[in-house]
C-alpha positions in Angstrom: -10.3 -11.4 -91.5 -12.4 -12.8 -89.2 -15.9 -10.8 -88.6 -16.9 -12.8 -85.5 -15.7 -14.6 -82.1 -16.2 -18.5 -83.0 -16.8 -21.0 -80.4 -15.2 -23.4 -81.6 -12.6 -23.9 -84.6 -12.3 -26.9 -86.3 -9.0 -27.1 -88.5 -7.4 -29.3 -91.3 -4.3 -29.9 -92.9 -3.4 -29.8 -96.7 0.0 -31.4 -97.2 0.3 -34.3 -93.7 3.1 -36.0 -94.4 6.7 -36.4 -96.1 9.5 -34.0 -94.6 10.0 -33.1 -91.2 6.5 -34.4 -90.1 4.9 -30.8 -90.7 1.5 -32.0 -90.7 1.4 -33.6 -87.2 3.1 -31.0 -86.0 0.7 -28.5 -86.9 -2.2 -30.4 -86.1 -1.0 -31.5 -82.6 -0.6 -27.7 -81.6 -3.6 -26.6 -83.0 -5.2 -28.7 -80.6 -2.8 -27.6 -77.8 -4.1 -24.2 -78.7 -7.6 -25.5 -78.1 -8.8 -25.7 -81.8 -10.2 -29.0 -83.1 -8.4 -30.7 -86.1 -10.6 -32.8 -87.5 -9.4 -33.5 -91.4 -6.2 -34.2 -93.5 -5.2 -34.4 -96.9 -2.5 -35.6 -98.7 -2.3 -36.8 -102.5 0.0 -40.0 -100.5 -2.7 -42.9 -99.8 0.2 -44.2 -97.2 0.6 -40.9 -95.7 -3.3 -40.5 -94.8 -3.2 -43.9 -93.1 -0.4 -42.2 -90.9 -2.6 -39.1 -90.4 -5.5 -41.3 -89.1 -3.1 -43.6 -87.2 -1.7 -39.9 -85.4 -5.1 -38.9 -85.2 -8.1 -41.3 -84.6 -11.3 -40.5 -86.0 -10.2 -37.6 -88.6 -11.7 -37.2 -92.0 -8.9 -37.7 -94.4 -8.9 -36.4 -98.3 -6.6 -37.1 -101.2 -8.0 -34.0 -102.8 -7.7 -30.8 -101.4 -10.8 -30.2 -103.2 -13.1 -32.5 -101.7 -11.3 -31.3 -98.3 -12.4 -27.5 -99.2 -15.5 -28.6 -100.0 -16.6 -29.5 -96.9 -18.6 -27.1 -94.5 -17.7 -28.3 -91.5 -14.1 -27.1 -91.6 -13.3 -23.8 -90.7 -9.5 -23.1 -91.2 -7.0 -24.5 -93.4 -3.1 -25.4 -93.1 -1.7 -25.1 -96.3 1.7 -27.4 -96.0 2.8 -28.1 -99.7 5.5 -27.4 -101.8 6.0 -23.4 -102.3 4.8 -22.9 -105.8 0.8 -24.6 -104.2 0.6 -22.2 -101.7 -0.9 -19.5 -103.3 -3.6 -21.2 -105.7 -4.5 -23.5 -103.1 -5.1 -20.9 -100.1 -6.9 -18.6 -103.0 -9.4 -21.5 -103.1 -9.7 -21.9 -99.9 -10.5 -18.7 -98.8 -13.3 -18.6 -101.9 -14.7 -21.7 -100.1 -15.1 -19.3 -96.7 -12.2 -21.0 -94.9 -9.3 -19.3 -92.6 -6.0 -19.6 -94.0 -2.9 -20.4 -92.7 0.1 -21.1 -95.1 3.6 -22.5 -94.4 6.3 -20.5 -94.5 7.6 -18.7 -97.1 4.2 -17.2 -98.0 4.1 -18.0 -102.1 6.9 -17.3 -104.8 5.9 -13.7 -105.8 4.6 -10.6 -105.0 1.7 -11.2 -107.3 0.9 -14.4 -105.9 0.5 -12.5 -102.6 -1.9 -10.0 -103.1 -4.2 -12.8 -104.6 -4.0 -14.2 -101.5 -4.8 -11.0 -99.6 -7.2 -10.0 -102.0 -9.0 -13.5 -101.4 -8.4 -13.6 -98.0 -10.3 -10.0 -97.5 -13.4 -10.6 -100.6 -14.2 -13.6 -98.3 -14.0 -11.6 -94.6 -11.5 -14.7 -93.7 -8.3 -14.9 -91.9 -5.2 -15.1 -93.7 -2.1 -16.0 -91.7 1.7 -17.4 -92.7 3.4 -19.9 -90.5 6.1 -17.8 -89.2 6.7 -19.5 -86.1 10.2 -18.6 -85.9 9.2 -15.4 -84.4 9.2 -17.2 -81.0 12.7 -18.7 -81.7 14.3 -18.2 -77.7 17.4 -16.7 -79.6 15.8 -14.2 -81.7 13.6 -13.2 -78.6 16.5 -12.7 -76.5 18.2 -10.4 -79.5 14.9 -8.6 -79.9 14.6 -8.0 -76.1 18.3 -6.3 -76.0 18.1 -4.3 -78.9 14.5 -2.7 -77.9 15.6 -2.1 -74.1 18.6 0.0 -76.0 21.7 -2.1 -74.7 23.5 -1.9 -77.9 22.3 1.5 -78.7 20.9 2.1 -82.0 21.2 -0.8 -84.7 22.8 0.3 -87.9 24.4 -2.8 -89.3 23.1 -6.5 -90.0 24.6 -9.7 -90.9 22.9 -12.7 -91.0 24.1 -16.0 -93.1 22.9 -19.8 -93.0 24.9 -22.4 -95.6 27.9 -23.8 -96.1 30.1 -25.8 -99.0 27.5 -29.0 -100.2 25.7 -29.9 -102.9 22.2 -29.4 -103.1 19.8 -31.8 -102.0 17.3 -34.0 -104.3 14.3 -32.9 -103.9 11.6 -30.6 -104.8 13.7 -27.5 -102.8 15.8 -27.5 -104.8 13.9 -26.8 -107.8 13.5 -23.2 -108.7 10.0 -23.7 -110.2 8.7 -24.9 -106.9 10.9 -23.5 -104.2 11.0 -20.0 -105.8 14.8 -20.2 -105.6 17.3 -20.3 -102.1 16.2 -17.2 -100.4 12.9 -18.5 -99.9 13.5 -21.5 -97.2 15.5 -20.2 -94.4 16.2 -16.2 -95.9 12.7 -15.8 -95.5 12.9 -16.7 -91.5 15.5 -14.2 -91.5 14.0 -11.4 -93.5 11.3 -11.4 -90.8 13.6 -11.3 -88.0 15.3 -8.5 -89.5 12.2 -6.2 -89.9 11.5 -7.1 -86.7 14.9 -5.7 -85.6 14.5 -2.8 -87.8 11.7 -1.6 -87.5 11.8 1.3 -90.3 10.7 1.4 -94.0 12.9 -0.6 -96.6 14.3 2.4 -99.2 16.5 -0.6 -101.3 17.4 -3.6 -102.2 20.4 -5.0 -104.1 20.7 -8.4 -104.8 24.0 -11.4 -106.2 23.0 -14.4 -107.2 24.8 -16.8 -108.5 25.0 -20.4 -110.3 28.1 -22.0 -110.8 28.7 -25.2 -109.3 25.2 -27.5 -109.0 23.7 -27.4 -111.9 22.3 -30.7 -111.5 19.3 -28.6 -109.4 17.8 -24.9 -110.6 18.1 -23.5 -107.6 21.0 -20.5 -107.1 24.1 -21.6 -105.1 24.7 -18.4 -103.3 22.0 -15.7 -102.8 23.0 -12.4 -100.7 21.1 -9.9 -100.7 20.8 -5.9 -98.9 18.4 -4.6 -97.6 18.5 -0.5 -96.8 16.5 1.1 -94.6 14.9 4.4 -93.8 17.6 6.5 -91.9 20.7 4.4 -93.3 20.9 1.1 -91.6 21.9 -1.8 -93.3 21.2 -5.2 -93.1 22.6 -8.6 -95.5 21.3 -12.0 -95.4 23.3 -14.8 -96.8 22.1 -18.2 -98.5 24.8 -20.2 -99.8 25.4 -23.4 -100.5 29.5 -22.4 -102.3 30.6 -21.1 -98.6 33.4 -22.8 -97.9 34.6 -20.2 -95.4 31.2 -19.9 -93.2 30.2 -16.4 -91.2 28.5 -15.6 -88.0 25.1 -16.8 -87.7 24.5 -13.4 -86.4 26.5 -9.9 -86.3 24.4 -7.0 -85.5 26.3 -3.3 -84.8 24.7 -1.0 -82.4 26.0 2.9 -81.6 26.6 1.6 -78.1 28.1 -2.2 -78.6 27.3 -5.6 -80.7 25.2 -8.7 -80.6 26.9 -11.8 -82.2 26.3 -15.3 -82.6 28.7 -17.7 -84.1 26.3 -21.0 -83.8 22.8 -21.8 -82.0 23.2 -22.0 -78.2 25.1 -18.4 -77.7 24.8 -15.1 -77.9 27.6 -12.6 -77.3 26.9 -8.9 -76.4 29.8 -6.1 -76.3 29.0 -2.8 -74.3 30.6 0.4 -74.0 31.1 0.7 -70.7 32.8 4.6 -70.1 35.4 3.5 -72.9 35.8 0.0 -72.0 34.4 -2.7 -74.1 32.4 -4.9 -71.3 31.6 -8.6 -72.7 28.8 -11.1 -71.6 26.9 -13.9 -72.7 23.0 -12.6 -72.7 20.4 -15.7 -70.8 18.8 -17.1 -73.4 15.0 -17.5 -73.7 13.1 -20.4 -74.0 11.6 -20.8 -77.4 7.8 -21.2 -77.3 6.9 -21.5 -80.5 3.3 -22.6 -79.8 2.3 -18.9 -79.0 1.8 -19.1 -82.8 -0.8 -21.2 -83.0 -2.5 -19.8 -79.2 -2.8 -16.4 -80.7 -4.4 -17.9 -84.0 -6.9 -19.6 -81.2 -7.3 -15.7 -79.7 -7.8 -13.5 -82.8 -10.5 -16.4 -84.0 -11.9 -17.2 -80.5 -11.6 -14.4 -78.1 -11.0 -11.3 -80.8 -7.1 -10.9 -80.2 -5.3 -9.0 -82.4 -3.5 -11.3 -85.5 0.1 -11.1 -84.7 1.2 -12.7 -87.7 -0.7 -11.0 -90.9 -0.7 -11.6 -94.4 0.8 -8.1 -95.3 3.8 -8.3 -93.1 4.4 -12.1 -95.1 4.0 -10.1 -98.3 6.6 -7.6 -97.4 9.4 -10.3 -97.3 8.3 -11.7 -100.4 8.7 -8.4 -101.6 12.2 -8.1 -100.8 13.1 -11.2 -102.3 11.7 -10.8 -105.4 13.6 -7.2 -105.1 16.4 -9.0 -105.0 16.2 -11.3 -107.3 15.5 -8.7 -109.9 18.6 -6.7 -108.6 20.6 -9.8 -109.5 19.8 -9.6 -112.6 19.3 -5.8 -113.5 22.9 -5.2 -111.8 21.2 -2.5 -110.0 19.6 -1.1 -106.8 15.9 -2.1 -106.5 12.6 -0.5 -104.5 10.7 -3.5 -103.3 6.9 -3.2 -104.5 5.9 -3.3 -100.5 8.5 -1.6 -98.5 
């Protein structure tokens, strides 16, 4: 963690280019959030020229060794494949750099406390990209369950997928991606524990393999999670859904919160016996409070919102699962 205020940070990315432009989008609200990024590295010669293009006057690296080993860089972004995450932000917090790592955090629980372990030896920051947290429709969920509209949550459903066939690429690769649950399940996971704010008692996990087997990675993951006092929550990864669910179904003591697609969210009261139905405003998402509260904590002293231990605890549950699957049996995550 940080030990003091900084005035001024000055950032780089690991990882600039190839899907969905995650490098300049990092860097570009970085220095929205007043930090300076002033490197980039990618093992692509082309995609370096683009970083320089995007970014006149940045040092750029094809080895995130040479990168780390410069002193003028304070904090890392750590955007490669899943399996790198781990031993390249280990490194980087040896070299006396601030960490932040795409989500999902690393592949395994071990993985993780290396990093945390790093991360606190070195008296850096350790954070995990999870900007989804300032989605507008998980805000707007969050916001109704906490003010108690729905009463007491005791049941979650969450799914993302469909009937298709994997892509080809590196996500879809076991080895590297860690396996379905760890691209959009881990999004969810961290919604959820935000929902539910209790310990996690189990897990249980199915996975299953049966149609692509041109790619390692499972074709449907579900898994449960159960929490402290009996709620329930399931999240759903599949790729062999060829009848899709609710994006969103969560059960209160008082009424429900669902969401069949992306642009609405349905609430059901109990109004003295009647069931009263409206469609809840939706927030605005704002997903570059991420990257202004990373400014704070290293700047100003602001509390990390994000932290390396709450990351771990979805890995946890994951890798719960996982060995659920394949034990046939109900599973304690290592962090609950």
């Amino acid at each position: 963690m940080a030990s003091s205020k900084m005035s001024e940070v000055r950032a780089a990315v690991i990882g600039y280019g190839g899907a969905f432009g995650m490098g300049k989008y990092h860097a570009e609200m970085m220095n929205a959030a007043g930090m300076r990024t002033v490197a980039a590295c990618d093992l692509d010669p082309m995609r370096v020229e683009v970083a320089a293009t995007d970014f006149p006057g940045i040092q750029t690296y094809t080895s995130s060794e040479e990168l780390l080993s410069n002193p003028d860089i304070d904090l890392v972004v750590v955007i490669l494949p899943h399996n790198l995450h781990a031993p390249v932000a280990v490194e980087a917090a040896k070299k006396g750099k601030h960490v932040i790592v795409e989500k999902p955090m690393c592949i395994s629980v071990a993985e993780a406390d290396a990093m945390i372990n790093a991360a606190k030896e070195n008296s850096v920051m350790l954070s995990v990209f999870h900007n989804r947290r300032w989605d507008g429709d998980f805000m707007t969920i969050r916001d109704l369950i906490e003010k108690g509209v729905i009463g007491d949550v005791f049941h979650i459903e969450a799914m993302m997928g469909g009937l298709h066939p994997l892509g080809n690429w590196w996500r879809s690769d076991k080895k590297i991606s860690g396996g379905a649950m760890f691209d959009w399940g881990a999004h969810i996971i961290d919604w959820i524990l935000h929902l539910v704010p209790k310990h996690v008692v189990a897990v249980e996990g199915y996975y299953q393999k049966l149609r692509w087997f041109e790619h390692t990675n499972e074709d449907h993951t579900d898994l449960t999670i159960r929490f402290e006092g009996g709620a329930k929550a399931s999240v759903e990864i599949s790729s062999l859904a060829a009848a899709s669910k609710d994006r969103w179904r969560i059960l209160g003591t008082k009424g429900s919160i669902v969401m069949k697609g992306w642009d609405k969210i349905e609430v059901t009261v109990d109004h003295d016996g009647y069931l009263a139905k409206f469609d809840a405003p939706m927030q605005k998402t704002h997903q570059q409070a991420y990257y202004d509260n990373i400014a704070g904590h290293l700047m100003r002293g602001e509390e990390l919102i994000v932290k390396g231990e709450e990351a771990r605890r979805i890995i946890s549950i994951i890798e719960a699962a996982e060995t659920s699957s394949a034990a046939q049996h109900t599973v304690k995550p290592a962090y609950s």
